[in-house]
N, CA, C and O atoms as a GROMACS GRO file, in nm:
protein
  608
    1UNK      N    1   3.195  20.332  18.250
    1UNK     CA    2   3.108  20.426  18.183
    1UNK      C    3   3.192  20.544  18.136
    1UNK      O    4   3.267  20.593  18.220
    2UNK      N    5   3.189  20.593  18.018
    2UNK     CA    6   3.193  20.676  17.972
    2UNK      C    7   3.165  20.810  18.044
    2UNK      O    8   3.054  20.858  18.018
    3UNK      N    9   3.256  20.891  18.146
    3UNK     CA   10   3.207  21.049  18.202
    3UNK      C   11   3.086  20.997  18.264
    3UNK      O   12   3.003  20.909  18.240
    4UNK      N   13   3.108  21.094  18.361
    4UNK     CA   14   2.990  21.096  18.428
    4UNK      C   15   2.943  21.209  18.477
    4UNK      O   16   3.014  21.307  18.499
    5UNK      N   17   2.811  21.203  18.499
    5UNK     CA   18   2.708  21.313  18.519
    5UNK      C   19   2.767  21.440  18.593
    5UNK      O   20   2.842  21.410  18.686
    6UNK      N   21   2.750  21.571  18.574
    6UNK     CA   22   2.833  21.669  18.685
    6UNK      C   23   2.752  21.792  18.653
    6UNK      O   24   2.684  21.798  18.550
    7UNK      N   25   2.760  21.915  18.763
    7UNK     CA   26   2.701  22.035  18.739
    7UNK      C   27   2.560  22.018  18.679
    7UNK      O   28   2.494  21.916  18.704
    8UNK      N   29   2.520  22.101  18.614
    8UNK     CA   30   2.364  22.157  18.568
    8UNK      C   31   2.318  21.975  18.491
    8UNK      O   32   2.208  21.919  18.486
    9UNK      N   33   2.407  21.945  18.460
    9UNK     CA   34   2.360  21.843  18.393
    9UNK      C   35   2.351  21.682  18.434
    9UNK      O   36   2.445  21.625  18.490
   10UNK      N   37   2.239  21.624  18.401
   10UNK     CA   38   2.150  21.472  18.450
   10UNK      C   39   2.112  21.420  18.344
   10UNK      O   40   2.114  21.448  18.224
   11UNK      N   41   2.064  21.310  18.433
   11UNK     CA   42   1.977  21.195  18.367
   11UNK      C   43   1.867  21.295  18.290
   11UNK      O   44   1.796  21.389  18.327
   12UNK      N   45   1.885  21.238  18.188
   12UNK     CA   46   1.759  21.325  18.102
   12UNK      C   47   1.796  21.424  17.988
   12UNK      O   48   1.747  21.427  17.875
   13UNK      N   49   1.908  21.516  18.048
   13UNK     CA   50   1.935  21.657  18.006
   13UNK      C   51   1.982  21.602  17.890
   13UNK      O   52   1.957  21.671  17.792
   14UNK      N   53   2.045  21.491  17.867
   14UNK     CA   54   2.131  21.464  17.705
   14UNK      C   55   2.290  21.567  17.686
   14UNK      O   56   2.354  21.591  17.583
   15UNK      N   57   2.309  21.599  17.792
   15UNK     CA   58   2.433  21.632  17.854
   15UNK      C   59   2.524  21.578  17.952
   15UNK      O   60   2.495  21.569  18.071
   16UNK      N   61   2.679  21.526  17.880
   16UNK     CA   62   2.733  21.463  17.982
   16UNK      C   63   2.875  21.518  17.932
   16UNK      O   64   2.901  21.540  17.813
   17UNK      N   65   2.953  21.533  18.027
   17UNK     CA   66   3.085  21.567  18.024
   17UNK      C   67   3.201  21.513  17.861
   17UNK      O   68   3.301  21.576  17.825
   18UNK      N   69   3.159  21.418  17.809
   18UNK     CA   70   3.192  21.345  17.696
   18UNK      C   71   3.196  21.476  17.588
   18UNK      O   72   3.287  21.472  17.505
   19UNK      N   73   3.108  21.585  17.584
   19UNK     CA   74   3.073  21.632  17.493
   19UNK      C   75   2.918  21.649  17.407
   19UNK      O   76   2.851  21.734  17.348
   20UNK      N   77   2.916  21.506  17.444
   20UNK     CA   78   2.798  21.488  17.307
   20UNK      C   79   2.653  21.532  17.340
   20UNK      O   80   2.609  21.506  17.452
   21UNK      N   81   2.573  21.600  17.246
   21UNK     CA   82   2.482  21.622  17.280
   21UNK      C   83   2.361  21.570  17.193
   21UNK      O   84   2.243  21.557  17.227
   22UNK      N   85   2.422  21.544  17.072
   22UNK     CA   86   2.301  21.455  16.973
   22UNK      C   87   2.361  21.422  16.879
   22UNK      O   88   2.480  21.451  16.869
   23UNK      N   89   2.302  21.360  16.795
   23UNK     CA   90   2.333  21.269  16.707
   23UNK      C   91   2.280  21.373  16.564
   23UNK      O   92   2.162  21.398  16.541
   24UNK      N   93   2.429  21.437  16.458
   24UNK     CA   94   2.410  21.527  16.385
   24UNK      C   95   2.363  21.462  16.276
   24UNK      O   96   2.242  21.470  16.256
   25UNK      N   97   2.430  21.400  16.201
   25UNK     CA   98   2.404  21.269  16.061
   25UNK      C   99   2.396  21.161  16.082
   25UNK      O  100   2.464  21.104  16.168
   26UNK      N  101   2.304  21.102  16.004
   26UNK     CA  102   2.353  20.981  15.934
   26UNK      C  103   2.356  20.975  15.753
   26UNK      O  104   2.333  21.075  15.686
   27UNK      N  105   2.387  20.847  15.695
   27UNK     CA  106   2.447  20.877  15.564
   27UNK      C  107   2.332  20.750  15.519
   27UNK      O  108   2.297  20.637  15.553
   28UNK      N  109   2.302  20.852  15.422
   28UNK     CA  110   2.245  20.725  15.296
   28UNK      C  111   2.309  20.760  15.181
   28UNK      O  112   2.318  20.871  15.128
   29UNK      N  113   2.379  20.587  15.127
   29UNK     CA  114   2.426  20.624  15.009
   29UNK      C  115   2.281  20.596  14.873
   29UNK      O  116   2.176  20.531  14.877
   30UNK      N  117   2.331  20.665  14.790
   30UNK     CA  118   2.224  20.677  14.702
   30UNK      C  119   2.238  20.659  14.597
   30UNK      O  120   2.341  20.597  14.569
   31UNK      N  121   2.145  20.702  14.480
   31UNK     CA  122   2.238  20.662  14.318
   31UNK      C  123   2.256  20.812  14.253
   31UNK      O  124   2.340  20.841  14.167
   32UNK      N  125   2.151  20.907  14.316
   32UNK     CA  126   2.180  21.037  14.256
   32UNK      C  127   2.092  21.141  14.342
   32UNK      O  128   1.974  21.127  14.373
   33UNK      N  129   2.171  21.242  14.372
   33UNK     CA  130   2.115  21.345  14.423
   33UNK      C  131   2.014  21.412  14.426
   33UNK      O  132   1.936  21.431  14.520
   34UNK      N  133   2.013  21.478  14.246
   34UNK     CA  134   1.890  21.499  14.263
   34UNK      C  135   1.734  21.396  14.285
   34UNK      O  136   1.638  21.447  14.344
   35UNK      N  137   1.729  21.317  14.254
   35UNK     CA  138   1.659  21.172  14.298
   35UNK      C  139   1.607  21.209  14.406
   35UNK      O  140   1.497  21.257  14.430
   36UNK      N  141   1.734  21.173  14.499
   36UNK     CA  142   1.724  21.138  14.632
   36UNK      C  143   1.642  21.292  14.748
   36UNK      O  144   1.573  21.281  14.849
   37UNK      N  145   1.693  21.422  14.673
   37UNK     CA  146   1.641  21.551  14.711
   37UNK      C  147   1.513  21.563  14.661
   37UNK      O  148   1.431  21.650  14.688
   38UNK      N  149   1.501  21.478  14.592
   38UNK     CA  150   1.293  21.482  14.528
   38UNK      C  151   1.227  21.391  14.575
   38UNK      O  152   1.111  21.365  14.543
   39UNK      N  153   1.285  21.338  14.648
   39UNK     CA  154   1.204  21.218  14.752
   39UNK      C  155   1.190  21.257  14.882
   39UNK      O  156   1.080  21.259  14.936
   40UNK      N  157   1.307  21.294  14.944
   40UNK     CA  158   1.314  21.378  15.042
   40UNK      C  159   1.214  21.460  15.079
   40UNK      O  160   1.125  21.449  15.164
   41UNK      N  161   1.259  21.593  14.954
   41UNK     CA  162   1.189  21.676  15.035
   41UNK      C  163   1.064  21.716  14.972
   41UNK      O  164   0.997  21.811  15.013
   42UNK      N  165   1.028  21.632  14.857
   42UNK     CA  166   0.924  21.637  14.784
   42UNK      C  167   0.835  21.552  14.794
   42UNK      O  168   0.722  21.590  14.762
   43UNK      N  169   0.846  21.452  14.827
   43UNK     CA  170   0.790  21.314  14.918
   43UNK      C  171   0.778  21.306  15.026
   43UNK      O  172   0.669  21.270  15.071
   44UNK      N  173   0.889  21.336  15.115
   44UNK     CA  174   0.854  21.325  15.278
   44UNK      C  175   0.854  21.436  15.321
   44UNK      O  176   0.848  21.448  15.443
   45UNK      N  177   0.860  21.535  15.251
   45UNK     CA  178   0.809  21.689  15.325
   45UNK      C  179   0.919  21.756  15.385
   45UNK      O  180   0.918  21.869  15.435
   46UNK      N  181   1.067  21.636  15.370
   46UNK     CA  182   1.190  21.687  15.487
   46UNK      C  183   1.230  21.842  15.404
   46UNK      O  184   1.179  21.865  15.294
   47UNK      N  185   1.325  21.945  15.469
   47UNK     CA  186   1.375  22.032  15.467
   47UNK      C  187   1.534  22.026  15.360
   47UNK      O  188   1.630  21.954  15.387
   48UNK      N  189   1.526  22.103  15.259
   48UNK     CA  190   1.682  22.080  15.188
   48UNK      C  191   1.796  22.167  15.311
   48UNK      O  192   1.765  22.286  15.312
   49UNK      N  193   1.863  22.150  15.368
   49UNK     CA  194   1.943  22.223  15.493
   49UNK      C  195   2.038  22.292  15.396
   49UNK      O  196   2.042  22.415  15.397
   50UNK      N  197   2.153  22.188  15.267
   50UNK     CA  198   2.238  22.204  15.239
   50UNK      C  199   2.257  22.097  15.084
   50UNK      O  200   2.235  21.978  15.058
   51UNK      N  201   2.312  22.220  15.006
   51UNK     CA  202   2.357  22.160  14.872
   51UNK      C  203   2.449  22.265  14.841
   51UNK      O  204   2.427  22.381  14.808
   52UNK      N  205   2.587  22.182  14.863
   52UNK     CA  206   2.731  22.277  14.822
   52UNK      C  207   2.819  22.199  14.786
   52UNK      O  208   2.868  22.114  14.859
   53UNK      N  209   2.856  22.222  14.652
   53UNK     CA  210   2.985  22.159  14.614
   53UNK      C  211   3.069  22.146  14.699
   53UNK      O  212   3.087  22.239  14.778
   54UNK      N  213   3.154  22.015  14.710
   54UNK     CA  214   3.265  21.962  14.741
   54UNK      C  215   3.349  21.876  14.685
   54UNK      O  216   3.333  21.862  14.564
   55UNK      N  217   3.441  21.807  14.740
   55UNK     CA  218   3.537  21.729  14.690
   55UNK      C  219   3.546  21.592  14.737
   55UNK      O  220   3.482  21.589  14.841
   56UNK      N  221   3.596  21.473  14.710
   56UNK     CA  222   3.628  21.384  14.726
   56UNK      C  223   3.798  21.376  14.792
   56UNK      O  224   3.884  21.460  14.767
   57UNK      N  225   3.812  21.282  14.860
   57UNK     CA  226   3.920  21.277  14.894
   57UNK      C  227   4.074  21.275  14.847
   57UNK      O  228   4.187  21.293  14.892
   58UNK      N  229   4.006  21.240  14.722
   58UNK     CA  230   4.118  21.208  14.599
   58UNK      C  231   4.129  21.367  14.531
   58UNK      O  232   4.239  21.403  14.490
   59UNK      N  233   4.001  21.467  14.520
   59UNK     CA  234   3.979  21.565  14.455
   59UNK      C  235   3.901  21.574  14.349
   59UNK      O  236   3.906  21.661  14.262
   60UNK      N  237   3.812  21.462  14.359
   60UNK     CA  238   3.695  21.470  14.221
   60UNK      C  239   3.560  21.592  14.280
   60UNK      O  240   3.574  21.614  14.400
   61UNK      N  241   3.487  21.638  14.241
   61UNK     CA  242   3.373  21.678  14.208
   61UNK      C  243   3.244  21.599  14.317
   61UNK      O  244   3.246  21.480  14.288
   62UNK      N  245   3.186  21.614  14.378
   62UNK     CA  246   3.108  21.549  14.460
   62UNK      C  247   3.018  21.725  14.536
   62UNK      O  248   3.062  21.838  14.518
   63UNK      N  249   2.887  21.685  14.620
   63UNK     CA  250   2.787  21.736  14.660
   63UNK      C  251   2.792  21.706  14.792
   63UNK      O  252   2.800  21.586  14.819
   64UNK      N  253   2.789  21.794  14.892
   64UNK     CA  254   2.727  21.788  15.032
   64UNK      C  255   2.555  21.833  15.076
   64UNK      O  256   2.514  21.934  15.133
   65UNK      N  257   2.482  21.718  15.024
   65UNK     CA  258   2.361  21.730  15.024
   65UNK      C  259   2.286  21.657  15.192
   65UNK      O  260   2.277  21.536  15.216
   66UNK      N  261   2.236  21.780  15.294
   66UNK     CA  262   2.183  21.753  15.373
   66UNK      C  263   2.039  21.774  15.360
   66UNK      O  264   1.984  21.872  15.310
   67UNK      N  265   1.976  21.660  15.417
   67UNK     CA  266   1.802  21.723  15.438
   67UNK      C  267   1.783  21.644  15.578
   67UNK      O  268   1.843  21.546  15.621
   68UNK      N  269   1.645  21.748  15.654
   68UNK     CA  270   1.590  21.682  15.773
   68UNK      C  271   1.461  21.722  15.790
   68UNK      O  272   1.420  21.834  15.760
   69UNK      N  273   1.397  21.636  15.834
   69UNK     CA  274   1.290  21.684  15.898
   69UNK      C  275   1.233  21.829  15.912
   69UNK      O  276   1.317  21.864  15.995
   70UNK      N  277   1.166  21.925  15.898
   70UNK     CA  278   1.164  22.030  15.940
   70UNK      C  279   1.163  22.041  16.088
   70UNK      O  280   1.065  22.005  16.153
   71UNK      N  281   1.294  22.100  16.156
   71UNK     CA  282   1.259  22.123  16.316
   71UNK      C  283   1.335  22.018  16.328
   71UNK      O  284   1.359  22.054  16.444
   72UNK      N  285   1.388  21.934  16.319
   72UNK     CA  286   1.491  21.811  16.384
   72UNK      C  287   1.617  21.866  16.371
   72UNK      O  288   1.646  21.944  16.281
   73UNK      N  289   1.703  21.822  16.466
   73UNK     CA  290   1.832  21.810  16.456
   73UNK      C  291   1.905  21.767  16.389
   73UNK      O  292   1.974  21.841  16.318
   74UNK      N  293   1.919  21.614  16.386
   74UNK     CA  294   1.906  21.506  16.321
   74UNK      C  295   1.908  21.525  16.127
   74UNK      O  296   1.808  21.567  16.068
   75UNK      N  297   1.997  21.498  16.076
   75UNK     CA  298   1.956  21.513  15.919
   75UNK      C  299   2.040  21.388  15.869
   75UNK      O  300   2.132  21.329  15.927
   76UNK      N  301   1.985  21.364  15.751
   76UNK     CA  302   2.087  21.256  15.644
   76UNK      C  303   2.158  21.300  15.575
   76UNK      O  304   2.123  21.403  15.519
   77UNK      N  305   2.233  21.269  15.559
   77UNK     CA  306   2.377  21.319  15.470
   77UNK      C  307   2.343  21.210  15.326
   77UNK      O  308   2.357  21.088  15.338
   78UNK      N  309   2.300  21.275  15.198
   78UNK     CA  310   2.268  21.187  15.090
   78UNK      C  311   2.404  21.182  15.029
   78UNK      O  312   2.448  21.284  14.976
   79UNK      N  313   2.462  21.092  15.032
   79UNK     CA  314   2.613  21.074  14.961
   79UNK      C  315   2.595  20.951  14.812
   79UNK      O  316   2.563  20.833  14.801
   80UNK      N  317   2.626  21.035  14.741
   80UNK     CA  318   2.615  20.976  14.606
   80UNK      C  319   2.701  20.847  14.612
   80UNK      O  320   2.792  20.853  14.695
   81UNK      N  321   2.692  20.743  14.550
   81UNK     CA  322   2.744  20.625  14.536
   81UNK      C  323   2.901  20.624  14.490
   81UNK      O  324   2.884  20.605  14.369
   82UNK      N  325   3.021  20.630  14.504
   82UNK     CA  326   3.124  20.634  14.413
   82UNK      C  327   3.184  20.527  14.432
   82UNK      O  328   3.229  20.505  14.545
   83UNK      N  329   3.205  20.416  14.309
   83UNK     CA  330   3.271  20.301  14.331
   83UNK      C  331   3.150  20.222  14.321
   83UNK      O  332   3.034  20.260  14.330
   84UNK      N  333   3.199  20.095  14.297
   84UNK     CA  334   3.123  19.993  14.307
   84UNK      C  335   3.080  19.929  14.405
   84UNK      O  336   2.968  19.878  14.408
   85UNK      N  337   3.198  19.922  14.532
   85UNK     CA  338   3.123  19.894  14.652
   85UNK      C  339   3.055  19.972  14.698
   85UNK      O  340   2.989  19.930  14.793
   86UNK      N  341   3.037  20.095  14.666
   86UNK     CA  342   2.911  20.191  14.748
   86UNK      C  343   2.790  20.176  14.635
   86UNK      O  344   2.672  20.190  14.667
   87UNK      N  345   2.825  20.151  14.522
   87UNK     CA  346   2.692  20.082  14.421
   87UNK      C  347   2.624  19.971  14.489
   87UNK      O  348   2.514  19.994  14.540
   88UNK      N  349   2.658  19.894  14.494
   88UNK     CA  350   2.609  19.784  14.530
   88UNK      C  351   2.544  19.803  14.678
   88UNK      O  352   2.455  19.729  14.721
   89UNK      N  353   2.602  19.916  14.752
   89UNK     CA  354   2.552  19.936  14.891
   89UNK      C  355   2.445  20.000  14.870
   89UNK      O  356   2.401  20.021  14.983
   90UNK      N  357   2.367  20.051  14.788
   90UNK     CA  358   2.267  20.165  14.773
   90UNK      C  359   2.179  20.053  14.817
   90UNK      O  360   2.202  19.932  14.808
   91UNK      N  361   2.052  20.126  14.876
   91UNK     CA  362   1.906  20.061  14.899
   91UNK      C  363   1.983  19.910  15.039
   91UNK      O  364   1.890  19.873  15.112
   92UNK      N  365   2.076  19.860  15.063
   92UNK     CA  366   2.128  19.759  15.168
   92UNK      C  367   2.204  19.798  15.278
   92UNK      O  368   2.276  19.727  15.349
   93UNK      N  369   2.184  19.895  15.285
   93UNK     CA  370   2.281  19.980  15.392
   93UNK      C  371   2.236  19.876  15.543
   93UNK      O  372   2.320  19.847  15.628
   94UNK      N  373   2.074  19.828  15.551
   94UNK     CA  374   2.050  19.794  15.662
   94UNK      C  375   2.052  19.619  15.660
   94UNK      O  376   2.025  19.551  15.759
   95UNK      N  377   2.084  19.572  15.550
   95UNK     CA  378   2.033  19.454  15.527
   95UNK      C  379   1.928  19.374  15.489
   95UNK      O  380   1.927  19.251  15.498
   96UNK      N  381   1.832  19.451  15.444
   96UNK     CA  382   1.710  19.476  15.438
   96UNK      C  383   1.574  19.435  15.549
   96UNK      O  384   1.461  19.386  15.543
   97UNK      N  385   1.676  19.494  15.659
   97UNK     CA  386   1.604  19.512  15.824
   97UNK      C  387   1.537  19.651  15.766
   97UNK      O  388   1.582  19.705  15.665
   98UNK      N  389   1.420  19.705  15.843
   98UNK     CA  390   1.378  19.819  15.885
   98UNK      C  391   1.537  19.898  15.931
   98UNK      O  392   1.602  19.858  16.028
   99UNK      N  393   1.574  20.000  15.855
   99UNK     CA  394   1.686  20.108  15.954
   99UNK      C  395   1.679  20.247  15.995
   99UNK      O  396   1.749  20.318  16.068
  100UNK      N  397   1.534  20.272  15.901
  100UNK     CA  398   1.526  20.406  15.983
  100UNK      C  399   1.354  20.427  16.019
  100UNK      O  400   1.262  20.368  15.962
  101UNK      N  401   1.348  20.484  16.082
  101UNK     CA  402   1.206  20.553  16.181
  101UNK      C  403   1.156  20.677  16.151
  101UNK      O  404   1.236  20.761  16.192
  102UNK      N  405   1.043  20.738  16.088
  102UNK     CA  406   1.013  20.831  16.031
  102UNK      C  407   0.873  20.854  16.110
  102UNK      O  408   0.766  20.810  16.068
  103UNK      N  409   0.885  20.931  16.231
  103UNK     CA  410   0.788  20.970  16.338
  103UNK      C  411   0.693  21.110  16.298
  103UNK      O  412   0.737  21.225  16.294
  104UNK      N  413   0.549  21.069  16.267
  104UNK     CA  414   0.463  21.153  16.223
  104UNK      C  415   0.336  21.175  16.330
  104UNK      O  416   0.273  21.084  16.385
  105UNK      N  417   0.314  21.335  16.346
  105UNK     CA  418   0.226  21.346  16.395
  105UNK      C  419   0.031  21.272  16.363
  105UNK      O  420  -0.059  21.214  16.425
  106UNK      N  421   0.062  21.328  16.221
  106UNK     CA  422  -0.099  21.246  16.164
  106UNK      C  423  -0.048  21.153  16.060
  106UNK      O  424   0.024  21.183  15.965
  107UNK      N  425  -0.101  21.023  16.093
  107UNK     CA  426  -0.008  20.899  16.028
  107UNK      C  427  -0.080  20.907  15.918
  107UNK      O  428  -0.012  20.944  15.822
  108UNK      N  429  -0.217  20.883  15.890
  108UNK     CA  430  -0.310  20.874  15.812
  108UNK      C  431  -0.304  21.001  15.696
  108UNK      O  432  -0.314  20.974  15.577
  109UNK      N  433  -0.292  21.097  15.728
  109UNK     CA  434  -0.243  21.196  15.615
  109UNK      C  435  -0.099  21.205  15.571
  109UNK      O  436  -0.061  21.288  15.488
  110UNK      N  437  -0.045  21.146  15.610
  110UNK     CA  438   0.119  21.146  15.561
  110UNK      C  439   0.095  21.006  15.471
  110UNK      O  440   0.113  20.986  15.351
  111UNK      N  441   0.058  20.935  15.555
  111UNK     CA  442   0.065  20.762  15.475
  111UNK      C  443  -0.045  20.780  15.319
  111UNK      O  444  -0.033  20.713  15.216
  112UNK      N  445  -0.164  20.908  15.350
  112UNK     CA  446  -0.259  20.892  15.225
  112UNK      C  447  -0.144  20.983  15.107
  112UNK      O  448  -0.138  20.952  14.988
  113UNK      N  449  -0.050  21.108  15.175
  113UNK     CA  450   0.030  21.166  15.127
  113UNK      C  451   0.106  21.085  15.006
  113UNK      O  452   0.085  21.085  14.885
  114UNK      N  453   0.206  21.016  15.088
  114UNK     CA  454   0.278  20.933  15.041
  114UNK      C  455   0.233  20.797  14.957
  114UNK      O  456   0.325  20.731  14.909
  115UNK      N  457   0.135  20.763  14.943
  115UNK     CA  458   0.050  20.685  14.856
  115UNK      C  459   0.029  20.738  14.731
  115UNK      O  460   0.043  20.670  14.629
  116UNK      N  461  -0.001  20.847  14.732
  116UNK     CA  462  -0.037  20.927  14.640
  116UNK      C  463   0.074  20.979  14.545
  116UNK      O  464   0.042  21.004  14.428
  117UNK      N  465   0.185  20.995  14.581
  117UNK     CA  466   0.292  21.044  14.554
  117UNK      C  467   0.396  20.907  14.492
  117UNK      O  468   0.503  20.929  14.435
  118UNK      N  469   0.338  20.759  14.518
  118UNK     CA  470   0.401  20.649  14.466
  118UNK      C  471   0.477  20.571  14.548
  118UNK      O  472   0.526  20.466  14.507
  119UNK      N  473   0.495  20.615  14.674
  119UNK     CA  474   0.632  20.607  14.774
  119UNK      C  475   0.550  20.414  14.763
  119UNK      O  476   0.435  20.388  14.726
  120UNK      N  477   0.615  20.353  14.792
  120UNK     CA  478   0.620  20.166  14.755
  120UNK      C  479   0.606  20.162  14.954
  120UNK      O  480   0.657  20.238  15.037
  121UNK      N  481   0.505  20.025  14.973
  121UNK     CA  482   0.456  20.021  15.090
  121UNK      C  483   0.509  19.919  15.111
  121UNK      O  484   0.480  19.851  15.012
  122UNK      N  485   0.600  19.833  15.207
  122UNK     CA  486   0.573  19.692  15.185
  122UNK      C  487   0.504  19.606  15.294
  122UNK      O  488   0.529  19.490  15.326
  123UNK      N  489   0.395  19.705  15.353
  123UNK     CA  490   0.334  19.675  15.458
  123UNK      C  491   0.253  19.722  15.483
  123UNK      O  492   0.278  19.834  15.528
  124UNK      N  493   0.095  19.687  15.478
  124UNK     CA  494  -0.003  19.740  15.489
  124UNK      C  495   0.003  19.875  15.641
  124UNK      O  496   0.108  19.866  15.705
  125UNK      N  497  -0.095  19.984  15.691
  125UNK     CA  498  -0.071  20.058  15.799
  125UNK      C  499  -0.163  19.904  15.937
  125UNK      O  500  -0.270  19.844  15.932
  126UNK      N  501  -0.060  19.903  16.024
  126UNK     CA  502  -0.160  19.859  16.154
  126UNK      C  503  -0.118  19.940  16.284
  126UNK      O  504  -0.077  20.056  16.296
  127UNK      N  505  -0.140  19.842  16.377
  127UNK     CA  506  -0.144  19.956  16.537
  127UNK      C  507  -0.032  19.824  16.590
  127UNK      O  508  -0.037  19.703  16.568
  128UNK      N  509   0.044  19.888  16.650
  128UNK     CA  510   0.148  19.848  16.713
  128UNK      C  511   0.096  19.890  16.866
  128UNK      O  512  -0.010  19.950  16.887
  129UNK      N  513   0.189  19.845  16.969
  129UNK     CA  514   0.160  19.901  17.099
  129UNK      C  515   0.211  20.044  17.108
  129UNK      O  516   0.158  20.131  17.176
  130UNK      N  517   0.326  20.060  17.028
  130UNK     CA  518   0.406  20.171  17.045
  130UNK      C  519   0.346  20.255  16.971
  130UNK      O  520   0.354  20.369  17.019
  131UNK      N  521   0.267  20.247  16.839
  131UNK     CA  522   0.172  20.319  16.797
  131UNK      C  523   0.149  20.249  16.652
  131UNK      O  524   0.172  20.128  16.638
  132UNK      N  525   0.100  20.336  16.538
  132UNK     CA  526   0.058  20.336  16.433
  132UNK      C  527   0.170  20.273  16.319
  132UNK      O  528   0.266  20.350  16.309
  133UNK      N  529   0.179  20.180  16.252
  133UNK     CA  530   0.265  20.168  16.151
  133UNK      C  531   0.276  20.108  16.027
  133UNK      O  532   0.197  20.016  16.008
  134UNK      N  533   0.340  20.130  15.953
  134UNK     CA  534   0.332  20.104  15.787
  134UNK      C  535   0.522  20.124  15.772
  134UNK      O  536   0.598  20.206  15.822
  135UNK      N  537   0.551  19.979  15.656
  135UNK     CA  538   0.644  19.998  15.641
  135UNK      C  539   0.684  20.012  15.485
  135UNK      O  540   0.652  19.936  15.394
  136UNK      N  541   0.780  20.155  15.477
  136UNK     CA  542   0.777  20.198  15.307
  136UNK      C  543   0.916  20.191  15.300
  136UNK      O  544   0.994  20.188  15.395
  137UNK      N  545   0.944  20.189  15.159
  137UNK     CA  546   1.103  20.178  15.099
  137UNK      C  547   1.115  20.298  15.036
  137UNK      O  548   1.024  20.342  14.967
  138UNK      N  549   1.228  20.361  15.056
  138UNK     CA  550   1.269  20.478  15.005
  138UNK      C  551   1.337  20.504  14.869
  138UNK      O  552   1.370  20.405  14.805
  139UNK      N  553   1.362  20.628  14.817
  139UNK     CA  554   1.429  20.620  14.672
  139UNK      C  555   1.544  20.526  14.657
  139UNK      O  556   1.554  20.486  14.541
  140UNK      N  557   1.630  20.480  14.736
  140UNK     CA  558   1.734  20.444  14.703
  140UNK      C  559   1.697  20.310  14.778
  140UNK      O  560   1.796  20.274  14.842
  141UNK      N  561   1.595  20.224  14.793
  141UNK     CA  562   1.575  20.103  14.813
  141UNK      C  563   1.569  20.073  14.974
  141UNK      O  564   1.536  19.956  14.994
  142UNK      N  565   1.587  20.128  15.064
  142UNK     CA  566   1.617  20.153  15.196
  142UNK      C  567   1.468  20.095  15.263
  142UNK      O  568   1.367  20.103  15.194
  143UNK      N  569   1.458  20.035  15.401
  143UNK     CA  570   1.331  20.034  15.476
  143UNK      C  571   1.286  20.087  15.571
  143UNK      O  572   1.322  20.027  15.672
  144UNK      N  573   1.212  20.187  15.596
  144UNK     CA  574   1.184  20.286  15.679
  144UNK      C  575   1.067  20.259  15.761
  144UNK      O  576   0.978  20.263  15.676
  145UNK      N  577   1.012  20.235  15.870
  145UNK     CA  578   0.860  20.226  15.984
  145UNK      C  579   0.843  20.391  15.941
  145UNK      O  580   0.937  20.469  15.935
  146UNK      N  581   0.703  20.425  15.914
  146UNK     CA  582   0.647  20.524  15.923
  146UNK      C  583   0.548  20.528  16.051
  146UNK      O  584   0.441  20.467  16.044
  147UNK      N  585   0.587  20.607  16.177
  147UNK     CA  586   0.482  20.597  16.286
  147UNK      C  587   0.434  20.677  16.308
  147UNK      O  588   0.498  20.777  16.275
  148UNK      N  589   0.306  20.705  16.372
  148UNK     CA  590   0.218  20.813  16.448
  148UNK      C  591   0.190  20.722  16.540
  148UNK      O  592   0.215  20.607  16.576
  149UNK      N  593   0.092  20.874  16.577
  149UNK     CA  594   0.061  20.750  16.712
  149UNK      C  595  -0.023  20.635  16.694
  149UNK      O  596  -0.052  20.585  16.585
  150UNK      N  597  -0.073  20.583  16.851
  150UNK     CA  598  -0.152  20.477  16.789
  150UNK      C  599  -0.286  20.516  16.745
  150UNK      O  600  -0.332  20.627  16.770
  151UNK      N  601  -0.367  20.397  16.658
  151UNK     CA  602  -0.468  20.449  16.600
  151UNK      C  603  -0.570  20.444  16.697
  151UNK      O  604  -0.543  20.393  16.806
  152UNK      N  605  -0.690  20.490  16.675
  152UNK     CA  606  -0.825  20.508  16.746
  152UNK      C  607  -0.927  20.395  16.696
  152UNK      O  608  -1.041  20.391  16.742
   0.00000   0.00000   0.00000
């Protein structure tokens, strides 16, 4: 095992000697920024954190575009496509498994939200044990579980 448990910190706390305490990004590649920031945070309600020029490794021109949740830790890093193998990766990042989880307090007003707004369903809403769910595809082709809790 990786460190182990010591001082103020346990099972639970999400503190362990390793360092880590959460999980900051993940990356969706995309086809364009602004796109992907009008889906975001204009569609799913998430928070713009960050839009600042940067560079590429080589030194081209590129965007550090973060959004999250309002109140999460947790954000996506929208990284524009460069190259053809990150073309072709847009919308397959997961294989077209479910890869991300989009946890809502009122399922039914987010899901009538997002209906309304065009967001593509490819799964009617039902009740899971774990709760409420509907599964939607995102701007850049991606498959996301939208959950609340379970229904009544």
């Amino acid at each position: 095992m990786i460190g182990d448990w010591h001082g103020d910190a346990g099972p639970g706390t999400g503190v362990r000697d390793c360092g880590v305490a959460f999980l900051e990004l993940v990356t969706i590649i995309v086809d364009d920024y602004d796109e992907a920031i009008a889906f975001f945070v204009g569609v799913l309600d998430f928070e713009l954190v960050e839009d600042s020029p940067s560079t590429t490794n080589d030194g081209r021109a590129k965007r550090w575009v973060v959004v999250r949740p309002a109140g999460a830790h947790t954000g996506i890093l929208l990284a524009k496509a460069d190259g053809p193998r990150q073309e072709a990766a847009v919308g397959k990042q997961m294989a077209g498994r479910v890869g991300f989880f989009l946890r809502v307090e009122d399922f039914e007003a987010s899901w009538r939200r997002m209906v309304a707004a065009g967001v593509e369903f490819a799964t009617e809403p039902r009740d899971e044990a774990y709760g409420r769910i509907a599964v939607f595809v995102d701007v850049a082709g991606n498959r996301w579980d939208l959950l609340g809790p379970r229904g009544g």
